[in-house]
C-alpha positions in Angstrom: -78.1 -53.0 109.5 -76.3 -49.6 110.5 -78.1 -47.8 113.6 -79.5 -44.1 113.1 -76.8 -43.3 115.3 -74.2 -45.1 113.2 -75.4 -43.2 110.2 -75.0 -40.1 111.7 -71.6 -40.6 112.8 -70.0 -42.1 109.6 -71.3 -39.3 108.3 -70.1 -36.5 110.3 -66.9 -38.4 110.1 -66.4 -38.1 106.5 -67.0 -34.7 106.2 -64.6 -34.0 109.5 -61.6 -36.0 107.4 -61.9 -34.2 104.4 -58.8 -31.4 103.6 -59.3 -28.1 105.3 -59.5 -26.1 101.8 -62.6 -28.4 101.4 -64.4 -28.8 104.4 -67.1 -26.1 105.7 -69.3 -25.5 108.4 -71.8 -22.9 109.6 -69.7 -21.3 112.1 -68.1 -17.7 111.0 -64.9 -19.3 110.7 -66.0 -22.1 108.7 -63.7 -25.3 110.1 -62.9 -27.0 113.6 -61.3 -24.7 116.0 -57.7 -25.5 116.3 -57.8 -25.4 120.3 -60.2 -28.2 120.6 -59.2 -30.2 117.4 -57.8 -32.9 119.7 -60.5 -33.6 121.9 -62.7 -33.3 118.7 -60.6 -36.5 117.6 -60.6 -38.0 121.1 -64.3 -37.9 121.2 -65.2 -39.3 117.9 -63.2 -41.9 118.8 -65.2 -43.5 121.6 -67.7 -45.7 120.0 -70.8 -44.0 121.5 -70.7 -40.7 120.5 -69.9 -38.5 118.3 -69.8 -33.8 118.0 -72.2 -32.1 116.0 -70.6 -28.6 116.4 -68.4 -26.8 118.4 -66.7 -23.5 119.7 -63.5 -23.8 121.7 -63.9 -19.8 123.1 -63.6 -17.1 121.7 -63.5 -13.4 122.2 -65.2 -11.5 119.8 -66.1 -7.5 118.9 -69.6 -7.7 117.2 -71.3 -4.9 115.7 -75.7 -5.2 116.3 -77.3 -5.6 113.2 -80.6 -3.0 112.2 -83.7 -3.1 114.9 -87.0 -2.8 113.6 -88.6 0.7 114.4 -90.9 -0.4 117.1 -94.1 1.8 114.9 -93.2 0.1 112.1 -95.2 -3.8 111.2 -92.7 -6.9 111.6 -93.7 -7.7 107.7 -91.5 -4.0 106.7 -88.3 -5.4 107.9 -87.6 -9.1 106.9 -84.0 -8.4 107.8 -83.9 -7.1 111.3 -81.9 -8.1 113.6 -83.5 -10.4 116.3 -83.2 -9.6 120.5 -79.3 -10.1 120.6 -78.3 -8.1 117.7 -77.7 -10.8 115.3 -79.1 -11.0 111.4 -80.2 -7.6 109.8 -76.5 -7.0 108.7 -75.2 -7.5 111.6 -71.0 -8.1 111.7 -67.8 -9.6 113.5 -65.4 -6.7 113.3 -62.9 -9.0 115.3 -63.2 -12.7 115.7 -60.2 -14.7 117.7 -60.4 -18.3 119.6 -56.8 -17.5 121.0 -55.8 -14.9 123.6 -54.5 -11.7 122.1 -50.7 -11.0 123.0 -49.2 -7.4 123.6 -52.0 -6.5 126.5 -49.2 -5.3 128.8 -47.0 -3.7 125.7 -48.1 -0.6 124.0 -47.2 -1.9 120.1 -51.0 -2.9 119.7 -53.6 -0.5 119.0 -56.8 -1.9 120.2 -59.1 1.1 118.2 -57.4 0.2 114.6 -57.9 -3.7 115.8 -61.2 -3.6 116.8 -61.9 -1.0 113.8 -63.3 2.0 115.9 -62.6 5.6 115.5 -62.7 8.4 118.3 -65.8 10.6 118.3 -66.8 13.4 119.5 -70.6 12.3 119.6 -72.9 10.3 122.0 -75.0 7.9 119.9 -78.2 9.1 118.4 -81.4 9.6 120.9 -83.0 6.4 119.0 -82.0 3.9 120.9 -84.1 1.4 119.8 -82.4 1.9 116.1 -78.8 2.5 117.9 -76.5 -0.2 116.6 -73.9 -0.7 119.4 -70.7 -2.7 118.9 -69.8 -5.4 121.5 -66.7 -7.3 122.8 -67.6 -10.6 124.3 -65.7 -13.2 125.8 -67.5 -17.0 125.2 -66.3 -19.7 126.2 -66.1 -23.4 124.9 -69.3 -24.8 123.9 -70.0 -28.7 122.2 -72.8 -30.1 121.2 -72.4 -34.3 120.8 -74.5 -36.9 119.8 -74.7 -40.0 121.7 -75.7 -43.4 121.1 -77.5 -44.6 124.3 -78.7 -43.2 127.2 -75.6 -44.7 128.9 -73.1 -42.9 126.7 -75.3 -39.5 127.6 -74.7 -40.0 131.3 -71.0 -40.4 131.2 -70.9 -37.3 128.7 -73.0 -35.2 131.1 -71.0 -36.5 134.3 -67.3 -35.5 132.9 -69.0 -31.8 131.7 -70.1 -30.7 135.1 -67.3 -32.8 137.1 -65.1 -30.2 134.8 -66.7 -27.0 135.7 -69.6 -26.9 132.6 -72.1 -26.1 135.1 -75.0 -25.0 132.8 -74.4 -28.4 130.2 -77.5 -30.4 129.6 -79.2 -33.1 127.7 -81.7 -32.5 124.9 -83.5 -35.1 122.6 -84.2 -37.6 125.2 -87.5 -39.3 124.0 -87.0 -42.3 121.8 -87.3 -42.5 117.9 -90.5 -44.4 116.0 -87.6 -47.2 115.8 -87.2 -47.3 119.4 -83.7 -45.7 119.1 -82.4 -43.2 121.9 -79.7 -40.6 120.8 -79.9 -37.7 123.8 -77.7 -34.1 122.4 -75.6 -33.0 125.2 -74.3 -29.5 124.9 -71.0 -28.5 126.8 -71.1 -25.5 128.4 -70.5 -22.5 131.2 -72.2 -19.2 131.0 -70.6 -18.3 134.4 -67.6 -16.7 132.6 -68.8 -14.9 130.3 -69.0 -11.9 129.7 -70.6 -9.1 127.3 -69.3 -5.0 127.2 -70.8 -2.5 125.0 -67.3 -0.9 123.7 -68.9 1.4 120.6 -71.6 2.2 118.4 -72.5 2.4 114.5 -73.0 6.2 113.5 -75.4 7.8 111.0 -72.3 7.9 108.7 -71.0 4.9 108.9 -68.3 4.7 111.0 -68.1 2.4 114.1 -67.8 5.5 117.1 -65.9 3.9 120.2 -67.7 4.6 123.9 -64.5 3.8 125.6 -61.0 4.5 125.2 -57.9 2.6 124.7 -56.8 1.9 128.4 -60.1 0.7 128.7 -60.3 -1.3 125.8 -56.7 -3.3 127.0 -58.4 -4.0 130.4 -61.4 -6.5 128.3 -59.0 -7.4 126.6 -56.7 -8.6 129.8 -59.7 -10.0 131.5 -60.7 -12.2 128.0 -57.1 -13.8 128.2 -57.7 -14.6 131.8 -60.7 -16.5 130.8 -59.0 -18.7 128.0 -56.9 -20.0 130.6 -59.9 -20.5 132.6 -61.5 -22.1 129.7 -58.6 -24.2 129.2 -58.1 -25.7 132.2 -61.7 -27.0 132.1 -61.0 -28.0 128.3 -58.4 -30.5 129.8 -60.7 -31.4 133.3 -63.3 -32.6 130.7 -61.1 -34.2 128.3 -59.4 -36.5 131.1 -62.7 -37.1 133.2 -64.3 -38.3 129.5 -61.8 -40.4 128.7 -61.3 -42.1 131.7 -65.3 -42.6 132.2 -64.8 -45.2 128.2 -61.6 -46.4 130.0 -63.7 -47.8 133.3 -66.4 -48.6 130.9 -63.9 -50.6 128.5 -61.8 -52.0 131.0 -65.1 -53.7 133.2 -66.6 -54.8 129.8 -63.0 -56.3 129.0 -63.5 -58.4 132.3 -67.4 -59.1 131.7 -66.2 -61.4 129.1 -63.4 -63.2 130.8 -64.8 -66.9 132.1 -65.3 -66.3 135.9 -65.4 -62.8 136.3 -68.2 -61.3 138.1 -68.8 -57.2 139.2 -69.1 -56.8 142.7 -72.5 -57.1 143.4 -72.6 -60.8 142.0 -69.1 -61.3 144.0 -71.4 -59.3 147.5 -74.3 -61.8 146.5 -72.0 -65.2 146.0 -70.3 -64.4 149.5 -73.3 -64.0 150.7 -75.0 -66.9 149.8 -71.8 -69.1 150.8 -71.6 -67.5 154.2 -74.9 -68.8 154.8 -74.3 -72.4 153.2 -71.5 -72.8 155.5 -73.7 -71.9 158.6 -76.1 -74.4 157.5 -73.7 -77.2 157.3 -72.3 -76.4 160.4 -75.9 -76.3 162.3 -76.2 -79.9 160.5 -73.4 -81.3 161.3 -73.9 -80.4 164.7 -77.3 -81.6 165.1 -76.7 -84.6 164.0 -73.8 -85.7 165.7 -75.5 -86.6 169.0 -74.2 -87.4 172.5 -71.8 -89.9 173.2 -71.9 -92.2 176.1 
């Protein structure tokens, strides 16, 4: 009989393998992030866990979607937008999970890229209807089921060991069943970051707050923070893999005839350390003198 966890997996599995014009997820998107496609593969793999959804980093100009007039009852507006700007029509302008190239050249036009316009205007006195327009820098986050507690711990240990400082274990009572399948999420909030760049006029037209030098600085800063965002990519790759590679290698020996781990090795000595002191306090005993 196939486990819960099992179940799960064979699942998500199936719909990971089937052709990118036919596979879909909920992410804006839609498919695995090319980035971290490897260490997708790598850790489905291992035979006790397996990813629910992922983000490899990103950096992203967002506009708000519509806040609910503050005199106005939450039944009015079904489709505001909720504390950080998303739903009520909210929308990426610019969505990319690699650095951007041309920061130091001047053949990219940041305005035209991120779709804002010069104004002349400050944003309207309403700023709790203002829509502003953000560029964000995010970086990797996973979120993996695992099979036992065991496979949580090692999951948990490569994250943070890696530099995933805020990653963390959800789902940590047991099913009716009796079966234990923690969610650990992957990830660092420490570099991050979040810039109002713009707003969304009366008119329609996304208004920029900043201007084009400083636009190319974010944008300098976010390509930084991929390489930051990399390097902890492969930390946590390495560290997991070699945490199954431990694991496999002392099960390996577990079932070999005579092998024991070393706290059944400390005990034997042990015990034999003190068998020998016994015969040797018998044999002397009972010797005797000799006249």
């Amino acid at each position: 009989m196939l486990t819960r966890f099992r179940t799960r997996k064979d699942k998500i599995l199936e719909q990971l393998a089937a052709p990118d014009d036919q596979y879909h997820d909920l992410s804006p998107k839609g498919s695995v992030d090319a980035p971290i496609r490897c260490l997708i593969d790598d850790i489905n793999c291992l035979e006790g866990l397996v990813t629910t959804s992922s983000c490899s980093g990103r950096i992203s100009v967002f506009l708000e979607g519509r806040r609910q007039d503050t005199n106005e009852s939450p039944t009015e507006d079904a489709s505001s937008a909720g504390p950080g700007g998303k739903g009520g029509g909210g929308a990426w302008l610019y969505l990319s999970h690699d650095p951007i190239t041309d920061v130091e050249g001047e053949n990219t036009d940041f305005m035209a890229l991120f779709g804002l316009s010069q104004g002349e205007h400050p944003p309207r006195p309403q700023k709790s209807k203002c829509r502003y327009i953000h560029l964000k820098f995010e970086p990797m986050i996973l979120h993996v089921l695992t099979a036992s507690i065991q496979d949580c711990q090692r999951l948990l240990s490569a994250a943070l060991g890696a530099g995933f400082r805020e990653s963390g274990a959800v789902s940590l009572a047991p099913t009716k069943n009796g079966e234990l399948n923690p969610i650990v999420a992957v990830r660092s909030t420490g570099y991050s970051y979040d810039a109002i760049i713009g707003y969304h006029d009366d008119s329609g037209d996304n208004i920029a707050l900043v201007d084009e030098h400083y636009l190319r600085t974010l944008v300098g800063i976010a390509n930084d923070r991929f390489r930051t965002n990399l390097e902890r990519i492969t930390r946590f790759r390495n560290a997991l893999l070699e945490q199954y590679t431990i694991q496999f290698a002392q099960s390996n020996k577990s079932s070999q005839p005579g092998w024991e781990d070393a706290e059944t090795r400390k005990r034997r000595k042990r015990e034999e350390g003190l068998a020998r002191q016994q015969a040797l306090k018998a044999q002397d005993s009972g010797g005797g003198s000799k006249t």
